[in-house]
N, C-alpha and C positions, 0 to 999 in steps of 0.2 A: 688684336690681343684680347683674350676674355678675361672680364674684370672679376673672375675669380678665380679662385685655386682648391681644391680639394685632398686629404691627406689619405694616406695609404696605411694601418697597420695591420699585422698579424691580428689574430684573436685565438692567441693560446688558449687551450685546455678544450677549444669547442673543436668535436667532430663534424657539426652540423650547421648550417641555419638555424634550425630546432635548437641545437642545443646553444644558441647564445640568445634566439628567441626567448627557451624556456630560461635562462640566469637571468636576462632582463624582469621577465613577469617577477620570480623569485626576491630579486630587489628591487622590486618598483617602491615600496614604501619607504627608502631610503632618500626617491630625488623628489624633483618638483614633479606634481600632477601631469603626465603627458608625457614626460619626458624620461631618458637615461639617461645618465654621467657615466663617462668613460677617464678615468683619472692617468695620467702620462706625468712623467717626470719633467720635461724639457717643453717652453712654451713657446708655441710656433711665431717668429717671425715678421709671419705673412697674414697677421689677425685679420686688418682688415679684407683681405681679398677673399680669408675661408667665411667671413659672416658674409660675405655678400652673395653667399649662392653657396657655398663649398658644400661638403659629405665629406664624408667616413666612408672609406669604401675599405671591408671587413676582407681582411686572406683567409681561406680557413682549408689547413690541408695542404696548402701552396697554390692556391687559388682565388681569385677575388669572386665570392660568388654574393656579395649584397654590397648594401648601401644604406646609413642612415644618415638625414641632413644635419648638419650642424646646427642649434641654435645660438648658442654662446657659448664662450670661454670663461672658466668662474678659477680664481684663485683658491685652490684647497690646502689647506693647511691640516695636517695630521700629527702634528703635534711633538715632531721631532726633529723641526727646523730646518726642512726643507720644503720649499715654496714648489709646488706642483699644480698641472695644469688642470682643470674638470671642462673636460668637453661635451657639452651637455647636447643631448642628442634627441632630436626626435623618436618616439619610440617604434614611431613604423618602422619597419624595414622590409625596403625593396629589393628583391633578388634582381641579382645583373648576368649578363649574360657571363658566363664562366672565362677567365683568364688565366694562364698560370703566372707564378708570383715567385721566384727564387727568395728564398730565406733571406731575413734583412731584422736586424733588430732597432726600436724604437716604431719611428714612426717616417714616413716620404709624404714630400711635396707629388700632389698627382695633377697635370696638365687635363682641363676639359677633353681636349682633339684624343688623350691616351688612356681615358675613361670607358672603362666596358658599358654599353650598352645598358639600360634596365629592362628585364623581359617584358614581353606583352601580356595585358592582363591573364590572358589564355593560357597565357604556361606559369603564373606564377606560386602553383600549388604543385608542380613538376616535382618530385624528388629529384634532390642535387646526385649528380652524377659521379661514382667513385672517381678520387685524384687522378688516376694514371688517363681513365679513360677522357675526362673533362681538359687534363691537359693537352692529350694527345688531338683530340677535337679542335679545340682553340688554337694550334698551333698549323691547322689546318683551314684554317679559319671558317669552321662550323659552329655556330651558334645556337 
């Protein structure tokens, strides 16, 4: 059993890698030096199994196509009296090899063994593949 666990969400509004790439740089002066916070309503559970190794592994389009590592969980308080979670994130991000991802709101527990791949360094400047075709691929299991 792997002594961690990694979470699954959408990344509305982004078409792209690029484009949750480019929001990150956009608000980087908002987190800690290095890193981004991804803010979530509901605080996971499974804390410590996600700091022990876990990710973020990003849908974008109905597809998991990255990943960034978790560093910690921080309570964020916005000032209207609901406790929320900041999952504060490394700010690399590694593209993964493409999955499709049915619609889901919030956030999922994601099993290691059911974790897509991260590309090789080779490909990892590739333009991400339109939805239909990156689905259709992965469901064929071409990577």
């Amino acid at each position: 059993m792997p002594d961690h666990i990694h979470l699954l969400k959408l990344c509305v509004g982004a078409e792209s890698v690029e484009d949750l790439v480019h929001w990150q740089e956009l608000n980087a002066f908002r987190w800690p030096k290095g890193c981004a916070v991804h803010v979530t309503r509901m605080w996971p559970k499974r804390e410590a199994e996600i700091l022990a190794g876990g990710s973020l592994y990003w849908v974008i389009k109905g597809v998991v196509v990255a990943r960034q590592t978790i560093l910690a969980l921080e309570k964020v308080d916005e000032g209207d009296g609901i406790d929320r979670c900041g999952l504060v994130l490394d700010r690399n991000v590694v593209r993964t090899a493409p999955a499709p991802r049915r619609p889901f709101q919030g956030w999922r527990y994601l099993n290691p063994a059911d974790a897509p791949p991260d590309l090789s360094v080779g490909r990892t400047n590739e333009e991400t593949l339109p939805p239909g075709l990156a689905e259709a691929l992965a469901e064929f299991g071409v990577r």
